[in-house]
GULUM-980291 format. One record per residue (C-alpha): residue number from 1; residue in three letters; chain; y, z, x. Coordinates in nm, 3 decimals. Example, Ala and Ser with C-alpha at 12.3 -4.5 7.8 and 13.67 -1.06 7.14 Angstrom:
1 ala A -0.450 0.780 1.230
2 ser A -0.106 0.714 1.367
This chain:
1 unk A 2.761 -4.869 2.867
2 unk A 2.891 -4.949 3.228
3 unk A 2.915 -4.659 3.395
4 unk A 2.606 -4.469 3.487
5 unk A 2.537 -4.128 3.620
6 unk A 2.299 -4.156 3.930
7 unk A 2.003 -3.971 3.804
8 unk A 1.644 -4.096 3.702
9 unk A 1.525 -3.949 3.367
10 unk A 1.109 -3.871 3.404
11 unk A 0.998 -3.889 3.011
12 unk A 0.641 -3.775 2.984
13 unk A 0.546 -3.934 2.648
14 unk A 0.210 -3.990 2.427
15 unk A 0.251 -4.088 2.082
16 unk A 0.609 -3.991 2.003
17 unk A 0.764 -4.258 1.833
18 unk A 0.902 -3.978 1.580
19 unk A 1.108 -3.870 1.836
20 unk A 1.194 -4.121 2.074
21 unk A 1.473 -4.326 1.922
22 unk A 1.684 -4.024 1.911
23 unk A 1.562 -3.865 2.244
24 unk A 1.663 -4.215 2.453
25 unk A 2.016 -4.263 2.273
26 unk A 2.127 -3.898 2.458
27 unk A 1.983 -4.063 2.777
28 unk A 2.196 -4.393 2.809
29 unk A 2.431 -4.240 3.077
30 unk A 2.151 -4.263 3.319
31 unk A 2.095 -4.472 3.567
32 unk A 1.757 -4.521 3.557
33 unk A 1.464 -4.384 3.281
34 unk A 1.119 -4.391 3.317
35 unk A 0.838 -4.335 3.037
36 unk A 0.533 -4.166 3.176
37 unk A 0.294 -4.268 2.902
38 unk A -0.064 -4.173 2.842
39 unk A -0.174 -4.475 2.630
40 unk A 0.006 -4.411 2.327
41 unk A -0.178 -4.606 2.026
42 unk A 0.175 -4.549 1.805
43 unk A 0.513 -4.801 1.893
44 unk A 0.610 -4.566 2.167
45 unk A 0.626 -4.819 2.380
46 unk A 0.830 -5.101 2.212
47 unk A 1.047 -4.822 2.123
48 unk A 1.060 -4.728 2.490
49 unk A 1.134 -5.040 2.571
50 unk A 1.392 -5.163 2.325
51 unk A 1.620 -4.898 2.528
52 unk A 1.523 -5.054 2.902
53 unk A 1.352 -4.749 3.030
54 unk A 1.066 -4.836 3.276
55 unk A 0.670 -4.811 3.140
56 unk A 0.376 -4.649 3.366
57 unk A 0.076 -4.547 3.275
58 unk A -0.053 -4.224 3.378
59 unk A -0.438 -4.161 3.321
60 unk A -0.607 -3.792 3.383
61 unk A -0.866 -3.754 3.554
62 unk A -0.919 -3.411 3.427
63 unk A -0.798 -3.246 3.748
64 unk A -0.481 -3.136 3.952
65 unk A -0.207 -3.309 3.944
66 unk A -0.113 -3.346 3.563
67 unk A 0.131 -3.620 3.458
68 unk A 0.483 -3.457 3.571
69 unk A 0.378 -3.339 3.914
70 unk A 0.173 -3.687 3.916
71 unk A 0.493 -3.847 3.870
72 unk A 0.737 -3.684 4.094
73 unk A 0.502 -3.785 4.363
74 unk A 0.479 -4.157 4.272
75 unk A 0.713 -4.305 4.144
76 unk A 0.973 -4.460 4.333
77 unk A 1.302 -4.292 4.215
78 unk A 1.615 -4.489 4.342
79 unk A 1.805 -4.172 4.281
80 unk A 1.838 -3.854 4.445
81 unk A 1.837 -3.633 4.163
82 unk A 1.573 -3.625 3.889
83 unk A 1.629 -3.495 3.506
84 unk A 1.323 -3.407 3.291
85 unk A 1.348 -3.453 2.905
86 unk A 1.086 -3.426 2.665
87 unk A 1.051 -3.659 2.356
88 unk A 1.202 -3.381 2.145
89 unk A 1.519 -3.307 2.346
90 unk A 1.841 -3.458 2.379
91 unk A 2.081 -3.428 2.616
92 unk A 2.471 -3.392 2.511
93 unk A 2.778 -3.606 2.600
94 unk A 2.891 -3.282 2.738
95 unk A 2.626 -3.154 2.901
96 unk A 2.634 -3.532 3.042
97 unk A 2.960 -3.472 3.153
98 unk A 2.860 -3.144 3.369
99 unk A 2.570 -3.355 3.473
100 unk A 2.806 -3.605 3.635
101 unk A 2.975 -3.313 3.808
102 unk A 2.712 -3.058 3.965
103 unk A 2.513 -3.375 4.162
104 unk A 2.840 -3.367 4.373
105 unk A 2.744 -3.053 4.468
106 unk A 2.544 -3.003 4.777
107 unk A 2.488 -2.634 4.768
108 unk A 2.250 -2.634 4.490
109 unk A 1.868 -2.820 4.460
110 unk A 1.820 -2.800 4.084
111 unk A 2.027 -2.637 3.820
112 unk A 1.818 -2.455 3.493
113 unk A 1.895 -2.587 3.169
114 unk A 1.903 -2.371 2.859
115 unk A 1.737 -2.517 2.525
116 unk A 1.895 -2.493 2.187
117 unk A 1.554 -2.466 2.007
118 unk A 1.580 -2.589 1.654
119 unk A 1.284 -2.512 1.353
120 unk A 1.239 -2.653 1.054
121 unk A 1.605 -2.754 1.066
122 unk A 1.775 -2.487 1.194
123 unk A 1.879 -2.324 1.527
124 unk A 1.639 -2.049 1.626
125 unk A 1.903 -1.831 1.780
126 unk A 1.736 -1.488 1.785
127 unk A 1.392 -1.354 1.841
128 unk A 1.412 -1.429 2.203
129 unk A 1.472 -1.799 2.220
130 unk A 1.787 -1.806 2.329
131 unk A 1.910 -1.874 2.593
132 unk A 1.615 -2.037 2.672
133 unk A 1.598 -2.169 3.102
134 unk A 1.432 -2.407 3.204
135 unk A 1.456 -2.585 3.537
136 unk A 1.504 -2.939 3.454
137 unk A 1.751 -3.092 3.666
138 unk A 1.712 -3.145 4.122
139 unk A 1.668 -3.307 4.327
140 unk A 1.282 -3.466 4.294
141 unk A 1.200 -3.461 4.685
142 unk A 1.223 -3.003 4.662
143 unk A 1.085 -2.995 4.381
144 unk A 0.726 -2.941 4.217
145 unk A 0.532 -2.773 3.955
146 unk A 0.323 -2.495 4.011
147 unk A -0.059 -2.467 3.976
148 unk A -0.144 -2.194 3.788
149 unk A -0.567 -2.340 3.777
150 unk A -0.589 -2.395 3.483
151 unk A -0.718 -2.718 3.508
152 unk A -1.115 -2.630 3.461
153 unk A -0.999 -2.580 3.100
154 unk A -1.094 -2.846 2.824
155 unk A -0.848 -2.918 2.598
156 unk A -0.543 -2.807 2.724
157 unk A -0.368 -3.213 2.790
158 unk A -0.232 -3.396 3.073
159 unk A 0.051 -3.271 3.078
160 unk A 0.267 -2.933 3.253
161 unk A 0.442 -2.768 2.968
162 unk A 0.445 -2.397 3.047
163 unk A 0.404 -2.404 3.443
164 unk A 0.741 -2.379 3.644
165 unk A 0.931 -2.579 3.884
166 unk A 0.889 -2.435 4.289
167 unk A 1.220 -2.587 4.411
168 unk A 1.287 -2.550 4.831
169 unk A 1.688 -2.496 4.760
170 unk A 1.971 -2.273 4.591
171 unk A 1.910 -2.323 4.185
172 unk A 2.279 -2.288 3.942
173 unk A 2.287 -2.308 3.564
174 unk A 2.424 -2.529 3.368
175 unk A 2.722 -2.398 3.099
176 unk A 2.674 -2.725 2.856
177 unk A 2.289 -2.684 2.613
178 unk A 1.965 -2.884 2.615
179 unk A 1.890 -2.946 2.215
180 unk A 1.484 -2.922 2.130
181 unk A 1.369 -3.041 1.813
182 unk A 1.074 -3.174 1.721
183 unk A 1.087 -3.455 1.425
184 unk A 0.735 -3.410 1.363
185 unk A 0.588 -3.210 1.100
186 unk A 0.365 -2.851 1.111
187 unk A 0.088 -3.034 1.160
188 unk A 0.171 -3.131 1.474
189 unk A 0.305 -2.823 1.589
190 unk A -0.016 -2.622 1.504
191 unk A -0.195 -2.872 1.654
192 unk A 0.026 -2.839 2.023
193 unk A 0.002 -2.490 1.979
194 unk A -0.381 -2.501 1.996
195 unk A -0.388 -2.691 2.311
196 unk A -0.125 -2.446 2.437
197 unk A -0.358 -2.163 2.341
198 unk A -0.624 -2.254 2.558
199 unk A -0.402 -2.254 2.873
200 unk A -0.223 -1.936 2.804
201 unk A -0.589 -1.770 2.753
202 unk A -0.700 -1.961 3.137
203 unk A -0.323 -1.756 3.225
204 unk A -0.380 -1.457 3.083
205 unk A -0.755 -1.427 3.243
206 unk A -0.613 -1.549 3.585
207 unk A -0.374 -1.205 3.531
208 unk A -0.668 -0.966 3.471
209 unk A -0.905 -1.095 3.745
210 unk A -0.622 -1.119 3.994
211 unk A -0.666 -1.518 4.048
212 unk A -0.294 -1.599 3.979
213 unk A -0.198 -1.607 4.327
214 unk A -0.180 -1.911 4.553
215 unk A 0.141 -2.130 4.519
216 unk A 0.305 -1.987 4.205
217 unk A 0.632 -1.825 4.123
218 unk A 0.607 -1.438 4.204
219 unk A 0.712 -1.156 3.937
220 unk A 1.008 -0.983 4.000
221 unk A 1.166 -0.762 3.740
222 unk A 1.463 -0.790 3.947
223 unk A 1.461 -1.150 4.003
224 unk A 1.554 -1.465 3.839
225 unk A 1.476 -1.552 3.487
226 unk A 1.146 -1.708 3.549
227 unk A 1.039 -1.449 3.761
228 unk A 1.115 -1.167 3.570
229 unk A 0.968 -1.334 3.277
230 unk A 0.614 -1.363 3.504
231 unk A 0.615 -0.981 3.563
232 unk A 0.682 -0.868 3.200
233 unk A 0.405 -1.136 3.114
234 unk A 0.191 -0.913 3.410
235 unk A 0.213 -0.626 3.169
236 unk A 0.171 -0.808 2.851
237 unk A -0.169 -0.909 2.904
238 unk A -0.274 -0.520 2.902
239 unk A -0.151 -0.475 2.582
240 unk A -0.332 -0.381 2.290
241 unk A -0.230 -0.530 1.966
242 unk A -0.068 -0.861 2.091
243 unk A -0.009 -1.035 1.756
244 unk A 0.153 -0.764 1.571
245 unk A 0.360 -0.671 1.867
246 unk A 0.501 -1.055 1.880
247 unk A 0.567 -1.071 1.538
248 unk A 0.735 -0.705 1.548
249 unk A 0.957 -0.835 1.917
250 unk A 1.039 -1.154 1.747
251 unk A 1.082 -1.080 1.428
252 unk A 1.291 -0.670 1.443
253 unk A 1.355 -0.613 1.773
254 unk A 1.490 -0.892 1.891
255 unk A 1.642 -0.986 1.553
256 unk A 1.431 -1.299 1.425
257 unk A 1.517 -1.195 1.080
258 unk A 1.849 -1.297 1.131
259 unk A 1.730 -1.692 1.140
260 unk A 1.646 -1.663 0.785
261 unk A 1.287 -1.844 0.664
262 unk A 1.289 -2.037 0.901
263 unk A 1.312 -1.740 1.159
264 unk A 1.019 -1.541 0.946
265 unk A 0.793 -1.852 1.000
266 unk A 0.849 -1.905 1.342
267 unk A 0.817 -1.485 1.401
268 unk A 0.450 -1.538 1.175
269 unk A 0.331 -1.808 1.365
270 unk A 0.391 -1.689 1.708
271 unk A 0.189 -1.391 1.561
272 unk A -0.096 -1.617 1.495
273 unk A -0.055 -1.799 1.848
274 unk A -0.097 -1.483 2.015
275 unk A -0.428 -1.403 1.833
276 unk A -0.574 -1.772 1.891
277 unk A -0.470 -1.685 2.269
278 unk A -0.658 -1.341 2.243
279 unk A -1.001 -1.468 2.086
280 unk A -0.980 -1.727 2.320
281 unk A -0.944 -1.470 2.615
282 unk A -1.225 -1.280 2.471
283 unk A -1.436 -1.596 2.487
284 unk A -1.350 -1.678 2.822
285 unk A -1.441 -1.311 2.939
286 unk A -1.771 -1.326 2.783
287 unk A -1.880 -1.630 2.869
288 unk A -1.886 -1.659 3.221
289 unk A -1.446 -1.770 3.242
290 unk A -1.547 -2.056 3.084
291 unk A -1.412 -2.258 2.703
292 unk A -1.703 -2.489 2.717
293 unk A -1.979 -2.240 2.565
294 unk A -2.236 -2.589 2.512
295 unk A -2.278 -2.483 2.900
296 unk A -2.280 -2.101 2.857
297 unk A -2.442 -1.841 2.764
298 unk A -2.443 -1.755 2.334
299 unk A -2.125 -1.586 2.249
300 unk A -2.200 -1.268 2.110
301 unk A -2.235 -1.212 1.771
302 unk A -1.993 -0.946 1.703
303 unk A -1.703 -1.252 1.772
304 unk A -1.770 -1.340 1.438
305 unk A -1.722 -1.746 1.495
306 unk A -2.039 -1.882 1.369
307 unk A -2.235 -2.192 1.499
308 unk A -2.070 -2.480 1.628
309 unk A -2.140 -2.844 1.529
């Protein structure tokens, strides 16, 4: 394709060769795509390849930054503007087109995206998920992920997947959809969802002993998207009942049930990620704000999670 659209594509990737093919065909009207890798042992990166992107190798070293702040500070963009895609999302020929358009636009720094979030086939339109923002697209010199330390948590991987963009600049949204969908199967899902799990329960401890502060977005009911989502998240964490009350928002009150089986899953397994998140929390509080208990004191035995091996 000759003509290109002057943005550089940041891919963090490990092990995705599932999704890759498909994710880099909705990326050939960029200029420039790089593959932030974390030693995939699958054909990620002969798939990666095979499309020109650019290979680096990002290794963890357990600490602050993770891969996509890590990246936006190293790697030596020859564009202005910056677009961030996971493995399992693709970007449109029309979104594309508004791409091409809004980069001409020096008022704004970054424009949110909004993700089409698809399930076991099928659009997850209800229950919350939609429209779904995400800050994905500005320009990489105003813009960086926050630190929400977490990072004394085991576990949780190298990369930033629920912290947010801090961009210095005006921020616009974009009219044209981001499309999410993961090729893999459940297995992997659960599996994310465990990692995820630990960080939300580092999050959700950070709320109740007041160490969220330093550097993150502030809660606002009467802000923007992301910031009133942080202060209804401020009174979520004092909540009692957390599962059933996800599965009852998801599911009734914000109309899950409308998505069908698919929906009813998703609703039932955002249940169960809220209670992996709670027993977590309950660990961290009892054992000193810490997941590694080989290093802490006994859990008590009312927990119920027997010996570990």
């Amino acid at each position: 394709m000759s003509f290109k659209i002057p943005v550089s594509v940041l891919i963090p990737a490990k092990n995705e060769e599932a999704n890759l093919p498909a994710c880099l065909t909705s990326l050939q009207m960029a200029d420039e795509i790089f593959l932030v890798d974390s030693q995939s042992q699958d054909n990620s990166i002969a798939i990666a390849e095979s499309f020109g992107a650019k290979i680096v190798q990002f290794k963890f070293n357990g600490s602050w930054p993770k891969k996509k702040n890590w990246s936006l500070d190293n790697l030596p963009f020859r564009n202005e503007w910056v677009l961030i895609v996971d493995c399992d999302e693709r970007i449109t020929p029309e979104l594309w087109q508004e791409i091409a358009q809004v980069i001409n636009n020096n008022e704004y720094a970054g424009y949110y995206l909004n993700r089409r979030v698809f399930f076991l086939g099928k659009w997850i339109r209800h229950g919350g998920k939609y429209p779904d923002w995400n800050l994905r697209l500005f320009k990489h010199k105003q813009g960086r992920y926050e630190n929400l330390h977490t990072e004394d948590i085991p576990n949780t991987g190298d990369n930033e997947v629920h912290e947010h963009v801090v961009l210095a600049g005006k921020v616009g949204y974009l009219k044209n959809d981001m499309l999410h969908e993961d090729f893999r199967d459940l297995y992997h899902w659960l599996e994310r969802h465990n990692r995820y799990s630990n960080w939300e329960a580092r999050v959700y401890y950070n709320l109740l002993t007041n160490r969220d502060e330093g550097g993150t977005i502030g809660a606002n009911l009467f802000g923007d998207a992301v910031q009133r989502k942080r202060f209804l998240k401020k009174l979520w964490v004092h909540l009692p009942f957390k599962p059933l009350l996800r599965f009852i928002l998801f599911y009734i009150i914000q109309l899950g049930f409308l998505d069908g089986k698919a929906g009813y899953i998703y609703g039932r397994l955002l249940s169960q990620y809220e209670y992996q998140i709670g027993v977590k929390l309950y660990e961290l509080r009892n054992c000193g704000g810490t997941l590694n208990t080989e290093k802490s004191p006994s859990l008590p035995s009312s927990l119920g999670l027997g010996a570990r091996g």
